[in-house]
C-alpha positions as CSV (number, residue, x, y, z in Angstrom):
1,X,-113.1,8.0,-102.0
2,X,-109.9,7.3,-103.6
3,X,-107.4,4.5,-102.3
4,X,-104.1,4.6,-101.3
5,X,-102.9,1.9,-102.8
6,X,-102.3,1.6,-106.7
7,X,-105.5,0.7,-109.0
8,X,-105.0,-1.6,-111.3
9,X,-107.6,-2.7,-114.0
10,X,-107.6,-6.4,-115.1
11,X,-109.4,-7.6,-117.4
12,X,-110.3,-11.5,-117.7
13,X,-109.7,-11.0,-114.0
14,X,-112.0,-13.8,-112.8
15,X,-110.4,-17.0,-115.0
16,X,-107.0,-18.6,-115.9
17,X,-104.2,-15.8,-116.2
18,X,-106.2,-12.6,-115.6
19,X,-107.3,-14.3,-111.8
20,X,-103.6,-15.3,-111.3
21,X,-102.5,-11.8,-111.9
22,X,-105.3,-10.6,-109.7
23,X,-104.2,-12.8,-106.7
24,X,-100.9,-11.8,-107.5
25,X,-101.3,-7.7,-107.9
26,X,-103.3,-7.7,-104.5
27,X,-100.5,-10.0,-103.1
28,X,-98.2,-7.1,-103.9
29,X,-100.6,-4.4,-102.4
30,X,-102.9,-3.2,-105.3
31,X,-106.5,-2.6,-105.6
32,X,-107.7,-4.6,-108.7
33,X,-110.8,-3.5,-110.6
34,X,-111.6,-7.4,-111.5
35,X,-113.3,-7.2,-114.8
36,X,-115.0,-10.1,-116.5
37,X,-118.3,-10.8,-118.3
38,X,-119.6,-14.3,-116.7
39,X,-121.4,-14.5,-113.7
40,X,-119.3,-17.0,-111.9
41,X,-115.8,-15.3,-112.7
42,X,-116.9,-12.0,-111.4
43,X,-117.3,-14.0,-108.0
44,X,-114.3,-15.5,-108.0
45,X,-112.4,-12.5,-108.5
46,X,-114.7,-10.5,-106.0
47,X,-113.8,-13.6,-103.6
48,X,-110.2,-12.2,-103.6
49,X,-109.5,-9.6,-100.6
50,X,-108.8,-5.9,-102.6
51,X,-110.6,-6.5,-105.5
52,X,-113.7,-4.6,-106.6
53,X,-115.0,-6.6,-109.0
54,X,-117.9,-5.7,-112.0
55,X,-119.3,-7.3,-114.7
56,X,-118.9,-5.6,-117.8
57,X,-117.8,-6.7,-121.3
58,X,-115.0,-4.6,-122.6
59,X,-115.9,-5.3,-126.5
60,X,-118.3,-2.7,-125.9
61,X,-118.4,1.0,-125.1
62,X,-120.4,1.0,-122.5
63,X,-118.7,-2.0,-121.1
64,X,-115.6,0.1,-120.9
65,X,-117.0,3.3,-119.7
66,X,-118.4,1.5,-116.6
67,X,-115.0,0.0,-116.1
68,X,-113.5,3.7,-116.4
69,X,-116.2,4.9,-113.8
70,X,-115.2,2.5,-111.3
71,X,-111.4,2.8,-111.7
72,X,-112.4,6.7,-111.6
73,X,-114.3,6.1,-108.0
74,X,-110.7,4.6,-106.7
75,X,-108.5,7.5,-107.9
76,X,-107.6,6.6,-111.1
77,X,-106.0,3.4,-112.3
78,X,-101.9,3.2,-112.1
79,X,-101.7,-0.4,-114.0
80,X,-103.8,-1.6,-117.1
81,X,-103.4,-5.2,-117.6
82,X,-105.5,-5.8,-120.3
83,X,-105.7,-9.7,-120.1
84,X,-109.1,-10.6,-121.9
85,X,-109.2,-12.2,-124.9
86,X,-111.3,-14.8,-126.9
87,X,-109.9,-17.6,-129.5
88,X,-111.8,-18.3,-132.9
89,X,-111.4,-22.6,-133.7
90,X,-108.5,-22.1,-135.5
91,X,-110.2,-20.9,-138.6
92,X,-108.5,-19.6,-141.5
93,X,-109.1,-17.1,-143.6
94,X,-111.4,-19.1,-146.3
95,X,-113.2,-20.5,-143.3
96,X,-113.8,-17.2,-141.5
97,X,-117.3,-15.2,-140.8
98,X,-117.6,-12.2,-140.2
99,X,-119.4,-13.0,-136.6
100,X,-116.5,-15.0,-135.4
101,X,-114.2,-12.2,-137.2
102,X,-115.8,-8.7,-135.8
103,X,-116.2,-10.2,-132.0
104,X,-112.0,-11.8,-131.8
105,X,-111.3,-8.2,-133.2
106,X,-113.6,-6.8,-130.6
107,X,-112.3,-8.4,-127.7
108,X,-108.8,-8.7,-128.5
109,X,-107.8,-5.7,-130.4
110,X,-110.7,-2.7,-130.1
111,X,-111.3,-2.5,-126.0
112,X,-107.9,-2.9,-125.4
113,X,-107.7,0.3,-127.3
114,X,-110.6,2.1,-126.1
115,X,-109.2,1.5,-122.1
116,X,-105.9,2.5,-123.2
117,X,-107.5,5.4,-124.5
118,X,-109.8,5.9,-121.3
119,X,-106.9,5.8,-118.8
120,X,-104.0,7.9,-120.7
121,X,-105.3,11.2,-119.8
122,X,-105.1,10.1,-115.8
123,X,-101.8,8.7,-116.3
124,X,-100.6,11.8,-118.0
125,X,-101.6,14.0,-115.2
126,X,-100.1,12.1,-113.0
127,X,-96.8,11.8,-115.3
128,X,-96.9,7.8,-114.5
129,X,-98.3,5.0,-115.4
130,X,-98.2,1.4,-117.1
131,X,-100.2,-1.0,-119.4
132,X,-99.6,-4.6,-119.8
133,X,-100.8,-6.1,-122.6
134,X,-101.5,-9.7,-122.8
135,X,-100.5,-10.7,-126.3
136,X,-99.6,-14.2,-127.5
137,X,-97.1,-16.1,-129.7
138,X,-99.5,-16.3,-132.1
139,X,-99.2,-12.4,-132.5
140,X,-95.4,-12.9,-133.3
141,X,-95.7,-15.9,-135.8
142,X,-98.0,-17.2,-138.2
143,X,-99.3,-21.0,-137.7
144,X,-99.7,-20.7,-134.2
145,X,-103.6,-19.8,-134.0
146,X,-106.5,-18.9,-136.3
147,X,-106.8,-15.9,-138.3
148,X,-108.5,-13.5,-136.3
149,X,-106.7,-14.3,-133.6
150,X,-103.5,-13.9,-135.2
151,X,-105.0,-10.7,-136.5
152,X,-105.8,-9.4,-133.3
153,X,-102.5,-10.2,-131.1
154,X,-100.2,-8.8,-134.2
155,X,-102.2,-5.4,-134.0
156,X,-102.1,-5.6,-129.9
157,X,-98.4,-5.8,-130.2
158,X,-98.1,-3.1,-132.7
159,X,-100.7,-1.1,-130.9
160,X,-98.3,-1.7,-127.2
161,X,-95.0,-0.7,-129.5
162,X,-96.6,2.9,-130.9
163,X,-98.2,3.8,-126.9
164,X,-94.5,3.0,-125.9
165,X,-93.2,5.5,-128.4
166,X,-95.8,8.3,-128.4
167,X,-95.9,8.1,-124.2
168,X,-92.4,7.2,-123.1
169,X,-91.5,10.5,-122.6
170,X,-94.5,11.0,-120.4
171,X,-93.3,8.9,-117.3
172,X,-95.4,5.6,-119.7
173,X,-94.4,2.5,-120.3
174,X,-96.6,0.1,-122.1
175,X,-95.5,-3.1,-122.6
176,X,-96.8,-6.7,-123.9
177,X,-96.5,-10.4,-123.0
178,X,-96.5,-13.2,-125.6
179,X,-97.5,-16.1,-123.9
180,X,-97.6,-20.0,-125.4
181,X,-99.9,-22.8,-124.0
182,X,-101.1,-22.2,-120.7
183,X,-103.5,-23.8,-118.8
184,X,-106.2,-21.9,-119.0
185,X,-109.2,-24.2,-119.5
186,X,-110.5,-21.1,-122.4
187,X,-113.3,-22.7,-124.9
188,X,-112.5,-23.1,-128.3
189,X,-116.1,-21.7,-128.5
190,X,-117.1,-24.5,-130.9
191,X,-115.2,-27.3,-132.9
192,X,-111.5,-26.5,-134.2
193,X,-110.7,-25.9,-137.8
194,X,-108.6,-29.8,-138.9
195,X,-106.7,-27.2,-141.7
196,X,-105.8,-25.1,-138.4
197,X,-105.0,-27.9,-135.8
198,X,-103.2,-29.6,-138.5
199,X,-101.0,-26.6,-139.0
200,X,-100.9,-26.3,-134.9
201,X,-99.4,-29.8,-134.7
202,X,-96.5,-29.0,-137.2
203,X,-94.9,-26.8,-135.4
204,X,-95.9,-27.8,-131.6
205,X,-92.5,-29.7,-130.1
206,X,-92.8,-32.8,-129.3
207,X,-91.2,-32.1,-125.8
208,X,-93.3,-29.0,-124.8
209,X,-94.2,-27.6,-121.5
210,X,-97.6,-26.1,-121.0
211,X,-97.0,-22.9,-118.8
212,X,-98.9,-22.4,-115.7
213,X,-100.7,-18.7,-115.1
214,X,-99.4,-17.8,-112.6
215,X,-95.5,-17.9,-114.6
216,X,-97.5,-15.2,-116.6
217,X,-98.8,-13.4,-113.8
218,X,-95.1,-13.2,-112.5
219,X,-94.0,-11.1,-115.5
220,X,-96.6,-9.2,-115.1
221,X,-95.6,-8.0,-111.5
222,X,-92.2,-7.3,-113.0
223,X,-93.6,-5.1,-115.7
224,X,-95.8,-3.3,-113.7
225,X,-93.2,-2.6,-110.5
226,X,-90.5,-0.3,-110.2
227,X,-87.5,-3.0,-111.2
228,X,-88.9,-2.8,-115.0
229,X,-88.6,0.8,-115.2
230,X,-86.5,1.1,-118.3
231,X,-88.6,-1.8,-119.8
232,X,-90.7,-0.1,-122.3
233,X,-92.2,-1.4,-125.6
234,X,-91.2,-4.3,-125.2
235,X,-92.6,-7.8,-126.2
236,X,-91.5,-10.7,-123.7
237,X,-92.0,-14.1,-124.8
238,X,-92.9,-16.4,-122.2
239,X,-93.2,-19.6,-124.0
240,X,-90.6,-22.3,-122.1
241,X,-89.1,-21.9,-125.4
242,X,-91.7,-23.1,-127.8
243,X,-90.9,-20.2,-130.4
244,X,-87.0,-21.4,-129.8
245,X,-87.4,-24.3,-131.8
């Protein structure tokens, strides 16, 4: 049966930002799908009253579809946060493999895409709807991450910027956030590149604030409700000013 209240997909939904912008969304009266891909953060997001919550990983196609089915169950999502995302140690491009390379790119970039694509026709029947993309600031600059990383939250950004343009018209709006630090607890998945956390430390300030997620999941509610309507395309940095140095 469909709800009656707004379905919204989040991805990541179980750790860090993606379960600060689920408590936050079903503060404001959504129903969150709650994706995530490990077993204990698929609890903590079911654990949240107005979440229906599944394991799948969105890297794959048939992680996606069964997020699509769900979503479908509910009426259709109205909000696509897509929050997940995986780091690579900082590794350049002479230290990269393709392992570490095809699964950031996976993650980050290529199921983005694929639930973009799986909720645009819903939101074009309805002639409304919006996506939040969860960039970075290392998808803005250079120095900030690793390679693939980088990579991955440069073509997020450029893919959030084209969706704006090519769906505007359509009652859209797609929009990204380029968050800095936040505590998050994420795994580097193994130890850091020294050429990349060498490069990190140049340009970190000395007098830096590490954000918390739920300042990100704040922006989020604003992009997704009705006071960001003529926000569209946009990238908003929410750093504490890191990239203002």
């Amino acid at each position: 049966m469909a709800s009656q209240r707004p379905v919204a997909i989040v991805t990541g939904a179980g750790r860090g930002i993606g379960l600060a912008i689920t408590k936050r969304l079903t503060t404001d009266g959504a129903t969150v799908i709650g994706v995530d891909i490990a077993d204990d953060a698929v609890a903590a997001a079911a654990a949240i009253a107005g979440v229906v919550s599944i394991k799948a990983d969105i890297a794959t196609v048939a992680g996606v579809e069964a997020v699509l089915a769900i979503a479908a169950e509910h009426g259709g999502a109205s909000a696509l946060i897509n929050n997940a995302g995986i780091v690579d140690r900082f590794l350049a491009a002479g230290e990269m493999d393709d392992a570490v390379w095809e699964r950031v790119l996976a993650v980050n970039l290529t199921g983005p895409m694929r639930l973009m694509h799986g909720v645009l026709p819903g939101m074009l029947a309805k002639k409304a709807g919006v996506i939040v993309n969860i960039a970075s600031v290392a998808g803005l600059e250079g120095g900030l991450a690793g390679a693939a990383y980088t990579a991955s939250k440069h073509g997020l950004i450029g893919l959030t910027k084209n969706t704006a343009a090519m769906y505007g018209n359509d009652g859209i709006r797609c929009n990204a956030i380029a968050p800095g630090a936040v505590n998050t607890g994420i795994s580097m998945g193994g130890d850091p590149s020294p050429r990349g956390m060498a490069m990190l430390q140049t340009v970190m300030p000395s007098n830096f604030r590490t954000g918390e997620p739920e300042e990100i999941a704040s922006v989020v509610a604003f992009l997704v409700g009705p006071d960001a309507s003529y926000v569209n395309g946009a990238t908003l940095v929410v750093d504490g000013g890191w990239t203002a140095h």
